[in-house]
C-alpha positions in Angstrom: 62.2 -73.9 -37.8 62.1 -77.7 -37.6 59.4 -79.3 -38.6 58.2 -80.8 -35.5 57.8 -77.3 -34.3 55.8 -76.1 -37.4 53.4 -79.0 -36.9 51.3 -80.3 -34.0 51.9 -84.5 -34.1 48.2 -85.6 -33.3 47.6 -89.4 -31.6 44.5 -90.8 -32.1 43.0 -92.5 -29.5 40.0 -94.4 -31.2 39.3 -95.4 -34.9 35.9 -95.5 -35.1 33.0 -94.1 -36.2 33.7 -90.9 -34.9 37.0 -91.2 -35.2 36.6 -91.2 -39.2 35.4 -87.3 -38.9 38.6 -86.2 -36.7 40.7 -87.8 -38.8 39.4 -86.5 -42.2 40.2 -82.9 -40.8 43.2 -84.1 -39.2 43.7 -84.6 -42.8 42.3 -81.4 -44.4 44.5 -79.1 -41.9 48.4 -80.8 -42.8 50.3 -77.4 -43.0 48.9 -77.3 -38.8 49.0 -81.0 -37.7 50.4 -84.2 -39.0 48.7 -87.7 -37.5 51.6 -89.4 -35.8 50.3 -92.0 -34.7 46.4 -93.9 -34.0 45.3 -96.6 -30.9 42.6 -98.6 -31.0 41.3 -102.0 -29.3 40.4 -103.7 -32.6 43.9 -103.2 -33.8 42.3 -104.1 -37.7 40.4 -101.0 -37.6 43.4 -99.2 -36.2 45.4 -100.3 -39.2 42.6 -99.6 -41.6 42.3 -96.3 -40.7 46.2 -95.9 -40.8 46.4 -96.9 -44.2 44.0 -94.4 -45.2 45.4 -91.1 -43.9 49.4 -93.0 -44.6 50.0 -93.1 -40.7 52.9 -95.6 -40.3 52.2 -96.0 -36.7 49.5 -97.9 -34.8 49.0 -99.4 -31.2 47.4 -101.6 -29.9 46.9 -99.9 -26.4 46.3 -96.2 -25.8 49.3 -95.9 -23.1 52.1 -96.8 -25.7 50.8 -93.8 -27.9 51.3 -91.2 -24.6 54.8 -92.8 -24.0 55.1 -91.1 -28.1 57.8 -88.3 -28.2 56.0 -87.7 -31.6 52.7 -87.4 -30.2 52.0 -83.8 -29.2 48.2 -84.0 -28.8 45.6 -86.6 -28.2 42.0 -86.8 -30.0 40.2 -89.4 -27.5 37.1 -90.7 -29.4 36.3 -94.3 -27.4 32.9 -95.2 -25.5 31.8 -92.3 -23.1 33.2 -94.7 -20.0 36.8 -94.2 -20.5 36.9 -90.5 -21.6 38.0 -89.7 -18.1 40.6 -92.2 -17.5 42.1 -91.8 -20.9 42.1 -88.2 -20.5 44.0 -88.0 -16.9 46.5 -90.3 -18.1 46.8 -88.2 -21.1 47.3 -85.1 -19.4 49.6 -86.8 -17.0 51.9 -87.6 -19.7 52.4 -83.7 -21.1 49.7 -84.0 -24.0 46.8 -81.4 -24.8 43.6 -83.4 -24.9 40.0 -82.9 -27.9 38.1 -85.2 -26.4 34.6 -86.4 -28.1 31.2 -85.0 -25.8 29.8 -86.2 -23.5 33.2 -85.2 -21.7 32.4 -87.6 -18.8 29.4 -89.7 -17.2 29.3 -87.4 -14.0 30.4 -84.3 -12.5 33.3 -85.9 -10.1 35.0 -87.4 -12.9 34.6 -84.2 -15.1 36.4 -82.0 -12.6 39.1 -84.4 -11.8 39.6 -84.1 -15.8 40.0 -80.4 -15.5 42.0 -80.8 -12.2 44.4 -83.6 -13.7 45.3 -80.8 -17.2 45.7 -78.1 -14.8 47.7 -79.2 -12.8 50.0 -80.7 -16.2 49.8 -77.7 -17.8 48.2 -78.7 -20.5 45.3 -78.0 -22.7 41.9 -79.7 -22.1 38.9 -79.2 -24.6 35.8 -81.0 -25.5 34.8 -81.5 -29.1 31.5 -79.3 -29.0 31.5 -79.0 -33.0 27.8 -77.2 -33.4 29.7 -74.3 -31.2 31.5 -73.5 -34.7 29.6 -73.2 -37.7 29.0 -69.7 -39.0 25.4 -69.7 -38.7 25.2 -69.9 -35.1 28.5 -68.2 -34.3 26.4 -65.7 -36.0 23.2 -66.0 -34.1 25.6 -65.5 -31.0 26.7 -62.2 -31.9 23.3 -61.2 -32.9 21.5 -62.2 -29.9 21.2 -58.4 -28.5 19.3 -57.3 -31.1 16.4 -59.7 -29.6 16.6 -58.6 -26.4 16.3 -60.6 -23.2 15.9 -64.0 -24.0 13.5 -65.8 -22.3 12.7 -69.0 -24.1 14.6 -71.9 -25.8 13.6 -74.6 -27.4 15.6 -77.4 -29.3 14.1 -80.6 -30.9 16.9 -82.7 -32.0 15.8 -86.2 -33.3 17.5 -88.7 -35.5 16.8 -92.1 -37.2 18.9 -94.9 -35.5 16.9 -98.5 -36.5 20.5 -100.1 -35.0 23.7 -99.0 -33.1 26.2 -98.0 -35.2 28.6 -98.7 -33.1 28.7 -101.7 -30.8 29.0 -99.8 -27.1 25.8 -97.9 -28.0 23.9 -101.2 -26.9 25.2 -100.7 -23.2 23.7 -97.9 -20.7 27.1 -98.4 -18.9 29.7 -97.5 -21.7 27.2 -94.9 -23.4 26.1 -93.3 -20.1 22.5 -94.2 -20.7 22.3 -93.5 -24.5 20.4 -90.2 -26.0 20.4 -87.6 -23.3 24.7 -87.5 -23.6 25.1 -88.5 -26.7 22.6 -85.4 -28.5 21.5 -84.0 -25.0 25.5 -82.5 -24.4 25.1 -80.8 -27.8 21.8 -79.3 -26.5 22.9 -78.4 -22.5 26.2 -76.8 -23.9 23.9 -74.2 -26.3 21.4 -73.8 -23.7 24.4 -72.8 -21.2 26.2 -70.6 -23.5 23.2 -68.9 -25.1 22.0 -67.5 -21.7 25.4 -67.5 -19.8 23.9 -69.3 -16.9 23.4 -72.0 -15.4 19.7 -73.2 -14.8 18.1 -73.6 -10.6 16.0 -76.2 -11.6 16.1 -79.2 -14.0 13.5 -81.7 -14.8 14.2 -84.7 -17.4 12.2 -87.9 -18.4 13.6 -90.3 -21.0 12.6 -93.7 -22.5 13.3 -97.0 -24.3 11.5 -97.5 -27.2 13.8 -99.7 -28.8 14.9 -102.8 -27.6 18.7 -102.7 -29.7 20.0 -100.9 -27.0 19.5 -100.7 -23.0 19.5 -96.8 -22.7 17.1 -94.0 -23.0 16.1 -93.1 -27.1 13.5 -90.5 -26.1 14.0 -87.8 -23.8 12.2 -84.4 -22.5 14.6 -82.3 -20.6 13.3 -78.2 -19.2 16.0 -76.4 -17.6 14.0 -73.4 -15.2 15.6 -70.8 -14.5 14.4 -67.6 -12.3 12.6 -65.1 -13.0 10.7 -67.3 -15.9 13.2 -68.2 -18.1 13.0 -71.6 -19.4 14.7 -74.0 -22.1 13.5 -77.1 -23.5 14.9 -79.9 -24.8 13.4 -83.1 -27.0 15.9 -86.0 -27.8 15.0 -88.5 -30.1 16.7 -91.4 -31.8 13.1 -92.5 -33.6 12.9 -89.7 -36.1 12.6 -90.0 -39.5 13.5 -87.8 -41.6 15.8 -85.9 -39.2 15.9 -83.1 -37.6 17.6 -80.5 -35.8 16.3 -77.0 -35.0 16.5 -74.1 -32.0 14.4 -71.2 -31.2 15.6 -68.7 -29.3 13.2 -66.2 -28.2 13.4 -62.5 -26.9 11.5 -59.7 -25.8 12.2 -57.9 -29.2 12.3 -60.6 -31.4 13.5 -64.4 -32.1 16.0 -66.8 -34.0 15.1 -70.0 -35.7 18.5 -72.4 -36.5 17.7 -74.9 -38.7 20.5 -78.1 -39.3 20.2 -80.7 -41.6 22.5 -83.6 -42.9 25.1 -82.2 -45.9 25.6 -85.8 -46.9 28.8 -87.2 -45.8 28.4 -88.4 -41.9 29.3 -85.3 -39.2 29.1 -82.7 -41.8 25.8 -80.6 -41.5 24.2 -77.6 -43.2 23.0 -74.3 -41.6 20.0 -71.9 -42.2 19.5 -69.0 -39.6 16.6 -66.7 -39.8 15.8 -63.7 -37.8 11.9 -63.6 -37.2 10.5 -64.3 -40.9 14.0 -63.6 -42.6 16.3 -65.9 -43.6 20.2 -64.4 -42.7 22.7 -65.9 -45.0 27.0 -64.5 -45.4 28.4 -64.7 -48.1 32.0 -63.7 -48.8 31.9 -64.0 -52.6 30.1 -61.6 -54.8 29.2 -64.5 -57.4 27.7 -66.1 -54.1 25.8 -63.5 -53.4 24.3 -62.1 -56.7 23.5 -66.2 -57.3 21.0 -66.0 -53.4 19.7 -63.0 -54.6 18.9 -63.9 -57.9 16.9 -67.5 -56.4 15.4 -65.4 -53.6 13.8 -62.8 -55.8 12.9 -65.6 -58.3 10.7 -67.0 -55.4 8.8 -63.8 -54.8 10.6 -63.0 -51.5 12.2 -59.3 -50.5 15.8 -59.3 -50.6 17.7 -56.4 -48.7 21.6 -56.9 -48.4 24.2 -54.8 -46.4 27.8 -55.3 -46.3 29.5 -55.5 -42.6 33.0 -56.2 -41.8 33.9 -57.5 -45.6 31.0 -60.3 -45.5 27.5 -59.3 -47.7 24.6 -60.2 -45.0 21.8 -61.3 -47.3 18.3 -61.2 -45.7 15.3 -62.3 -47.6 11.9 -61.6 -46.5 8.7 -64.0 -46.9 6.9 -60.7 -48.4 2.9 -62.0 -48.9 3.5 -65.2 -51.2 3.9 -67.9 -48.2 4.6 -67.3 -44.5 8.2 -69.4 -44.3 10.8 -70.7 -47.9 9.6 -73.9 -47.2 5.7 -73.5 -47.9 6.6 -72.0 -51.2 6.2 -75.2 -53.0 2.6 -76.4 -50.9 1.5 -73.1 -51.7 2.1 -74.3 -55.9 2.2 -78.2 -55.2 4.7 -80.6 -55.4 7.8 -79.7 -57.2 9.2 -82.3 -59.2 12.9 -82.6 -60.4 13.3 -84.8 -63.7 16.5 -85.9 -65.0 16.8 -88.1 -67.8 20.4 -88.6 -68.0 22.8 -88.9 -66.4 24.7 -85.8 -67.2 23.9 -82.2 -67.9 23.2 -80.3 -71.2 24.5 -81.4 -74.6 28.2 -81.4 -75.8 31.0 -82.6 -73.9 30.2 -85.2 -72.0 32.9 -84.9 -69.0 32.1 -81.7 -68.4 28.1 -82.6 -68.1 29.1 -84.9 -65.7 31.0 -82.6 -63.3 27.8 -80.0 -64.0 25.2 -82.4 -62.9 27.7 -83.9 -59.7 27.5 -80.1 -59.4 23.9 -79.3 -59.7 22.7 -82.3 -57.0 25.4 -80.8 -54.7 24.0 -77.7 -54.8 20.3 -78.8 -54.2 21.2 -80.3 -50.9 22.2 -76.8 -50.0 19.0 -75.3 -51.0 15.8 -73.8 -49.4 12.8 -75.3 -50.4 14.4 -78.6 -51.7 12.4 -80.4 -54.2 9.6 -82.6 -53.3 10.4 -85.8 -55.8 12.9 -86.4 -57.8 12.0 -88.7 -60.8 15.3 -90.8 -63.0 14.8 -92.1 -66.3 16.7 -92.9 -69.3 20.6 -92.7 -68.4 19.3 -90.6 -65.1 18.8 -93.9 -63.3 22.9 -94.3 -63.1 23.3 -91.6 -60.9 21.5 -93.9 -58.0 22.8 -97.2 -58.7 26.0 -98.6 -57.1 29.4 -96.7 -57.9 28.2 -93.5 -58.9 29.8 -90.3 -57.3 26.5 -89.0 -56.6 25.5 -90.8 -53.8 25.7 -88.9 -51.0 24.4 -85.9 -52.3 21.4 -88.1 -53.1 21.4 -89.6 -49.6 21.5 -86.5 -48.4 18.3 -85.2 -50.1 16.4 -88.4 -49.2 17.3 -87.9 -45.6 16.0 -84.2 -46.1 12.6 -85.9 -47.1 13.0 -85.5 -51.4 11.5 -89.1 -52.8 13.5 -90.5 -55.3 11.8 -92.7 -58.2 14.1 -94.7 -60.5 12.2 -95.9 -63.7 12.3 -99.9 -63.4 12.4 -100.2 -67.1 15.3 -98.2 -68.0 16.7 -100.1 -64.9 15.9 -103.4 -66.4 16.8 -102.1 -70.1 20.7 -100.9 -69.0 20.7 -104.1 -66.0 21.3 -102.1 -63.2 18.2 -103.0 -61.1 20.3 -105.3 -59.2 22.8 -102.5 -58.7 20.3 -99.8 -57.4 21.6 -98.6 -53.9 19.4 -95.5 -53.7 15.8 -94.3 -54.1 13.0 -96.8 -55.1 11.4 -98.7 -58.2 9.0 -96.7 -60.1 6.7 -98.0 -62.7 5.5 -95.9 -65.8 2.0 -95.3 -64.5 3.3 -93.9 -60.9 5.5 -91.4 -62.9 3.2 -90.4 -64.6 0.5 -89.6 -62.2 3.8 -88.0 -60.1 4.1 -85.6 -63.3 0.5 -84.9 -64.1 -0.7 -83.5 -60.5 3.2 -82.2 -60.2 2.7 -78.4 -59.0 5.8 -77.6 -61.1 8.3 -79.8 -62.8 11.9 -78.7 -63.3 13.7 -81.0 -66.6 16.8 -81.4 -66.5 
């Protein structure tokens, strides 16, 4: 088989922001697709993003890269104005279409989307990513044993000071701004949950923030008859962030909880079922490591295996009524490290442990309250260090981070701090001494 057969030649049309995500899985999945070539208006950025995924190609305008015989497939990620027109022409020229949500600003141009690829033959899908994770691929499957569902609500609210991107300032390229950008995520679970479309909708939205023109805040309830509603909050004002669905039924409910993993587009996933927490697992070490932390806690843990996954569900039992008020039920829990790698011995391999050990935190139900670094600890949060995100990430998740100002000052790398704030001797202190539990590392 040759090998353009074997893989699918992707064009990217885009290299921004969200471009960076399609790209790095572009990248991750090269025995299925091989990036043939990128487009972008700011042909620097184009090039940038060529050299780091070893593209040799780049355009300058998006219909050069459909006139590509290499290009099999298009990934269109510009400002929500020109999905549709890129998209027709795309389909018009033989290639199968991702294109980034919202899929268009209104319904006309949507359809003549779907009109243009059928009537090319070609393949036409919009990149709903929180369709795919496991957790709520999972909630889908379960959502019989709940019954009739009757109630949905969503709160999905981020922390956006400043556009990231330059088009976010204008309600004409973004569509308005929150209620497509978050609110299509939202509408397309809604949709699918229930399988219906709603009979009435009702929205309100505002600007709270003069950096852009469009809504930040918005309220959306989708009526539906015979009682059902669904609700929607939107909000780029929210510190830290949050993203979370219940879906209620007559014999029960789900709560999916997502929160930042720490690299940008890539999110974690907790779904429980009434007061359990349902987590797979597809690795026995996996699962005998949840059990073990669940049981540790003082919650119930019942496991069954279906289908060659082990469905762990742990149970609040009569400590606390969800994982999370664990910790206010003991106080604050308080994470110390005083250096910047783990145990005693060799020190490479205490480095990977402790890259490994503030990974594995940001995956964790309840997350520490502070995080205190002293000593050598106070390297993992200065500039260069491979910990960063994972860091981030917990800050983002609401874990405050003290770095000791005169270890900072002692090794000079107060200048180089790029995460968590100066602490003094006296506040650590204090932090330890009311500390409900401390964890040393």
């Amino acid at each position: 088989m040759s090998e353009p057969a074997k893989r699918l030649g992707l064009g990217f049309i885009g290299s921004g922001r969200i471009a960076q995500a399609h790209l790095k899985a572009a990248g991750s999945l090269a025995d299925l697709v091989r990036i043939a070539a990128i487009a972008g208006r700011r042909r620097e950025k184009a090039e940038a993003a060529a050299r780091s995924y070893g593209v040799v190609t780049v355009h300058d305008d998006y219909r050069q890269l459909l006139a590509d015989a290499a290009v099999q497939a298009v990934v269109i990620t510009t400002p929500n104005d020109s999905h549709a027109a890129i998209a027709c022409d795309a389909a018009r020229a033989g290639k199968h279409i991702l294109v980034e949500k919202p899929m268009a600003l209104d319904t006309h141009a949507a359809e003549s989307m779907v009109r243009t690829a059928e009537a090319a033959g070609v393949t036409l899908m919009v990149a709903q990513s929180r369709r795919f994770s496991d957790a709520v691929q999972t909630m889908v499957r379960r959502l019989p044993e709940i019954g009739d569902v009757f109630r949905i609500h969503i709160v999905f609210g981020v922390p956006f000071a400043q556009p990231p991107t330059d088009w976010w300032r204008s309600s004409a390229q973004a569509g308005g701004l929150v209620i497509l950008l978050q609110g299509s995520h939202s509408l397309d679970s809604i949709f699918w949950w229930l399988g219906r479309l709603p009979q009435r909708v009702y929205a309100t939205g505002a600007r709270t923030n003069p950096a852009w023109e469009g809504e930040d805040e918005a309220d959306i309830v989708c009526a539906y008859d015979g009682g059902t509603v669904a609700t929607v909050h939107l909000s780029l004002s929210t510190a830290p962030p949050i993203h979370e669905a219940l879906v209620i039924g007559r014999k029960g409910h789900f709560r999916l909880v997502e929160r930042p993993a720490g690299p940008p587009f890539e999110n974690l996933y907790r779904l429980e079922k009434n007061d359990e927490v349902v987590i797979l697992v597809d690795d026995n070490t996996a699962a005998e490591n949840v059990k073990r932390l669940a049981a540790n806690m003082g919650f119930i843990v019942d496991e069954e295996l279906k289908g060659g996954e082990t469905h762990i569900r742990i149970n609040k039992g009569g400590a606390c009524s969800l994982a999370q008020e664990v910790i206010s039920c003991q106080g604050p829990v308080v994470v110390v490290l005083s250096c910047d790698t783990m145990g005693r011995g060799e020190e490479v391999l205490g480095g990977v442990l402790m890259k490994s050990f503030l990974h594995t935190l940001t995956q964790t139900a309840p997350m520490p309250d502070i995080m205190i670094l002293f000593n050598t600890g106070v390297r993992l949060a200065v500039k260069g260090s491979e910990v960063l995100d994972d860091l981030d990430a917990l800050m983002k998740a609401g874990v405050k981070i003290l770095a000791c100002g005169t270890c900072l000052n002692y090794l000079s790398l107060k200048e180089k701090l790029a995460i968590g704030e100066v602490s003094n001797m006296y506040d650590i202190a204090q932090t330890m001494l009311t500390a409900g539990r401390i964890v040393q590392v």
